[in-house]
C-alpha angles and dihedrals in degrees: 000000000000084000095070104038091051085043089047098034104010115241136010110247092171138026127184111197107206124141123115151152125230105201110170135195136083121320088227090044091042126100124245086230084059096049089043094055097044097054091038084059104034104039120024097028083060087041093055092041099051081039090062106035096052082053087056089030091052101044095052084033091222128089155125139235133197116177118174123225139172144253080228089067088078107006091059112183123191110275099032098074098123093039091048094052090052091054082046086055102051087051092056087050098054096043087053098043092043086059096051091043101046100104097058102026144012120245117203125182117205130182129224126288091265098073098033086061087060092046104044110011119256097323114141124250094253091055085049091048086056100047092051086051099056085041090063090040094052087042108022087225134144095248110213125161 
């Protein structure tokens, strides 16, 4: 995939990482294809795309990325065990990677509207997105929440 948008535009200056599956139930009650799938999406399929941007992001030492995570990876409900772990997961990786990437980009996690709205009041995610953005420029910060 990153082939053919550097081959069409050239390089890749910022990356969001935000697909996911939400498959509830119990862990005991849930089916191994289920669990396979959530973490498949969730995890590695942030995992390979952060892999392959930070190759393209590196070697131009500029670059921006966006992983999604959820409200679920702190606030875990019954029922949401497996989906919860994955969101854990995505915010390990971005701390990490932030860490490794810091001296060429910037990596910010953000969670889903839901909690954005407790947090900020009913702003929409690109506004928040904005606001996180001039908060690592003033203070050249990984920004997490």
């Amino acid at each position: 995939m990153y082939k053919k948008i550097v081959d069409e535009w050239g390089t890749v200056d910022i990356v969001v990482n935000s697909a996911g599956v939400c498959l509830t139930g119990e862990l005991t009650e849930e089916s191994l294809e289920n669990i396979d799938k959530t973490i498949d999406i969730n995890i590695k399929g942030t995992i390979y795309s952060c892999r392959e941007a930070l190759n393209i992001m590196r070697a131009n030492k500029y670059g921006k990325i966006v992983n999604m995570s959820s409200i679920a990876a702190k606030a875990c409900s019954a029922g949401f065990s497996v989906y919860s772990c994955t969101k854990s997961a995505v915010l390990a990786l971005t701390a990490s990677l932030g860490r490794e990437a810091a001296k060429i980009m910037l990596m910010l996690t953000v969670y889903v509207q839901e909690l954005l709205e407790q947090v900020c009041g009913k702003i929409s995610l690109i506004k928040w997105l904005e606001v996180k953005m001039l908060l690592v420029k003033k203070y050249g910060m990984l920004v997490t929440m």
